[in-house]
C-alpha positions in Angstrom: -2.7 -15.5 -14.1 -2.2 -14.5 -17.7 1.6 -13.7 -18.5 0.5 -10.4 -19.6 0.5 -9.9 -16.3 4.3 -10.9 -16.0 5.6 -8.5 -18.9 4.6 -5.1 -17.4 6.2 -3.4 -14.6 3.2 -2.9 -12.6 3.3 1.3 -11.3 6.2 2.6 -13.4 6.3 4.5 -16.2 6.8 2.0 -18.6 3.2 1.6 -18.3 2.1 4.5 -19.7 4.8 5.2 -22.2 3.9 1.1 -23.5 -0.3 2.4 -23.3 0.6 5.3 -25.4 2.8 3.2 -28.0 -0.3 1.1 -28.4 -2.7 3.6 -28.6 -5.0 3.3 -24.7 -5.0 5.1 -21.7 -2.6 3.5 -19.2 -5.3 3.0 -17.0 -6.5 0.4 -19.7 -3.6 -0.9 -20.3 -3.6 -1.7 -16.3 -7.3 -3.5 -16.4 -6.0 -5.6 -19.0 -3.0 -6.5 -17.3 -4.9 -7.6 -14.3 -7.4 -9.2 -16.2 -10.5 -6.8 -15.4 -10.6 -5.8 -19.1 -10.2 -8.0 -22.8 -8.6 -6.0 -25.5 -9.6 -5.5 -28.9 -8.2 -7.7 -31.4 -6.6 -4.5 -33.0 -5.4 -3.5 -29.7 -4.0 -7.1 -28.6 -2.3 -7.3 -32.2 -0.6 -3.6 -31.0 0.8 -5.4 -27.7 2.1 -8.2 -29.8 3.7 -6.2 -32.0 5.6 -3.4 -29.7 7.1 -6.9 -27.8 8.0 -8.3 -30.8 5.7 -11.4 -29.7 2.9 -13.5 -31.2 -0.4 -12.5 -29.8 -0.8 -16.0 -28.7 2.5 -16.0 -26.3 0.9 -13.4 -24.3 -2.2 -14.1 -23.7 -1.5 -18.1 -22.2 -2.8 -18.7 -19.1 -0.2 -20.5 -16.7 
């Protein structure tokens, strides 16, 4: 498990509202967070930025 996976609020509308800050479909944004999909290095750097995290933070595996 990624902690992506740990940030988001699977099913809520914070999903889409946090896939159209960064610029994807929320139906991206919810393959990545299960791990079906890797993002772009532009995209991950969009994540990191709107959570006010470094890119590396999110994407440990645990």
């Amino acid at each position: 498990m990624y902690i992506i996976e740990g940030i988001f609020h699977s099913g809520s509308t914070y999903t889409k509202e946090f896939a159209d800050k960064i610029g994807v479909s929320s139906s991206t944004l919810t393959f990545i967070k299960k791990g079906r999909q890797y993002p772009s290095f532009s995209v991950t750097y969009r994540i990191g930025e709107k959570l006010d995290m470094d890119v590396r933070e999110i994407w440990i595996k645990e």
